[in-house]
C-alpha positions, 0 to 999 in steps of 0.5 A, a space after each residue: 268234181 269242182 265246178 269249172 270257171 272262166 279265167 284268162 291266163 297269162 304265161 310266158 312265151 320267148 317273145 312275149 306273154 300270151 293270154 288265153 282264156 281257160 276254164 279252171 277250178 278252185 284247186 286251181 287257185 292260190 292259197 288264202 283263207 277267204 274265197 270270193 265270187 268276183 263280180 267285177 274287176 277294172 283295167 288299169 295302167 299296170 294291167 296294161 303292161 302285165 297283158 302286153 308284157 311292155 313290163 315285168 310285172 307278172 312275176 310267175 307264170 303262169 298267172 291270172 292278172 288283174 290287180 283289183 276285184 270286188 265281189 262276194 265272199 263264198 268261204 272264209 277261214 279268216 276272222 274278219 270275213 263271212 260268207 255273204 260279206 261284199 268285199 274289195 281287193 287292191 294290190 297287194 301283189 295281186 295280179 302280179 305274183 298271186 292270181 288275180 281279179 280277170 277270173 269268176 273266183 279268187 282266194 287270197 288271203 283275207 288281210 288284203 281285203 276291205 269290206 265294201 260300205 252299204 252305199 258302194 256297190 260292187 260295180 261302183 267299187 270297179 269304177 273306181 278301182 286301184 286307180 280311184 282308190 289312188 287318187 283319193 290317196 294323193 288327195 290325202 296326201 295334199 291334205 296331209 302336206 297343208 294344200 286346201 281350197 283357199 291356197 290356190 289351184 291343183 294340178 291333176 296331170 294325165 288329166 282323162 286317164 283313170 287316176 286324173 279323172 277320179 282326182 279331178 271328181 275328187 278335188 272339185 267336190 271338195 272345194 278346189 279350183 283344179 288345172 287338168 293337164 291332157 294331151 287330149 283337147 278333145 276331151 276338154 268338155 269331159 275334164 270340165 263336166 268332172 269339174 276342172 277349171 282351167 286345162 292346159 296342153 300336156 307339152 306345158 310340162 312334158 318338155 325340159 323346163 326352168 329349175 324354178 319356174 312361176 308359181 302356178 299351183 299350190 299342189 299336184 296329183 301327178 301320174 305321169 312322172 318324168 320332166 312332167 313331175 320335174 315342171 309340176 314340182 319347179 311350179 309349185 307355190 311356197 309350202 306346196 305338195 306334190 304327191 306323185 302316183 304313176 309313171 306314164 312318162 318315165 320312171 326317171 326324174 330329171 329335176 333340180 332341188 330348187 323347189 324344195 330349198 327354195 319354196 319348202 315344197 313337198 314331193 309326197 310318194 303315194 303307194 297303193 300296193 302295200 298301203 296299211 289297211 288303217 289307210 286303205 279303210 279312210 281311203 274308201 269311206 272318204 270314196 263312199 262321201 267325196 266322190 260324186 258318183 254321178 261324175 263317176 258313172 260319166 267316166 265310165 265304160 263297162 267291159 267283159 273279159 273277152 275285151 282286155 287284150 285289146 284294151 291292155 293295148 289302149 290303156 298304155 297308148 292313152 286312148 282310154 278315157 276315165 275307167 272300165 268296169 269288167 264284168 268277169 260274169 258277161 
């Protein structure tokens, strides 16, 4: 008989997906040719909305969530991976239509893995998880559209949530000057510890403004869409680049095309989920030297899997700073 492991499972109810946490066996998994003892997995915004349903994003019940993990191969039948390997898992779907990382196992196919380097650990690459490996994709998007330290200051919107507080970590340790947008002053001292300059109140931004605005910025990382994106991009200096991740205020964009005929800025889409893997393996060997992970345990808290149906809750209200680590084996 196989060895039984804990999970929360998520189905569908009338009113809104239920979780429980249930102990199932490998057979109860998805199919893929590379299983993993998970270590740990992470709570991001999108984790949120799977647990509360605030989102369709579970597409089949019933459905384990999480759309990250790391851990440790324990059987392959794919080339690139043996057992023993130490791996990481972002998107791809899962936690969305393929169980995810909120269990003590997974299988999934082995092209959505990336082997960890020796100087990540399996915690560590939690830490950072989707949200992480997100910020480090806009900070190559910047980079891409031409925006380096000597051009002038970063906006990082939604500034101590995980993506902004990565980004921010991110940015100052590669040189630049960075504007942290919150709606949290309180956390004020955290966003300077991390590295940013200057803050600004989040009602700057998230309120309807000018089509073409002063220019502030030379680049954005902004997770937080909406009018936030619409004043970000009408701020934007001359030959800028705004790349835009997330959708904490809304998925609508109510802007001008002035900041694009006008100063040439560039809105640069970052995707996670399907990211190539020729760019999702730049994204974490770049995590491994340009991210400070002392700044990176200050804005991390640990949790277990008995804690995610109250963090889900938190995570969509704001109230979680930086990131969470779960350990699924606590």
């Amino acid at each position: 008989m196989s060895e039984k492991f804990r999970a929360l499972m998520v189905s569908k109810t009338d009113d809104a997906p239920k979780a429980d946490f249930v102990d199932i066996t490998e057979d109860d998994l998805m199919e893929g040719d590379v299983t993993v003892a998970v270590d740990y997995s992470t709570v991001n915004y999108k984790d949120g909305l799977a647990l509360t349903g605030a989102a369709p994003i579970i597409r089949k019940y019933p459905l384990i969530p999480g759309i990250d993990f790391a851990g440790t191969v324990t059987a392959s039948r794919h080339a690139g991976f043996s057992q023993g390997d130490r791996v990481v898992l972002n998107g791809y779907g899962v936690g969305e239509g393929h169980h995810g990382g909120y269990a003590q196992k997974a299988r999934v196919p082995g092209d959505w893995l990336v082997k960890l380097t020796d100087n990540i650990t399996a915690s560590q690459a939690m830490a950072i998880g989707t949200a992480g490996y997100t910020a480090m994709l806009s900070v190559m998007g910047l980079e891409d559209g031409g925006v380096t330290p000597d051009k002038g200051p970063v906006l990082v919107t939604g500034a101590a949530g995980g993506v902004g507080s990565v980004a921010i970590a991110i940015l100052s340790k590669l040189g630049y000057k960075v504007i942290a947008s919150t709606g949290r002053a309180s956390e004020a001292d955290y966003l300077k510890g991390l590295g940013a300059t200057e803050i600004i109140d989040r009602n700057e931004l998230s309120e309807p403004g000018k089509p073409l605005g002063k220019e502030r910025w030379a680049g954005a990382v902004d997770a937080v869409g909406s009018t936030t994106l619409a004043n970000a991009l009408s701020q934007t200096a001359y030959g800028g680049t705004v790349t835009a991740c997330g959708l904490a205020q809304g998925m609508d964009l109510p802007g001008s095309v002035a900041p694009f005929i006008l100063r040439g800025v560039r809105l640069q889409g970052i995707d996670s989920v399907m990211a190539p893997m020729a760019k999702r393996e730049i994204a974490w060997r770049r995590l491994a030297t340009d991210l400070d992970m002392r700044k990176l345990e200050a804005m991390t808290s640990e949790a277990k899997l008995e804690d995610l149906p109250r963090l889900a809750g938190e995570i969509l209200a704001g109230k979680v700073r930086g990131r969470v680590v779960v350990d699924v084996n606590a």
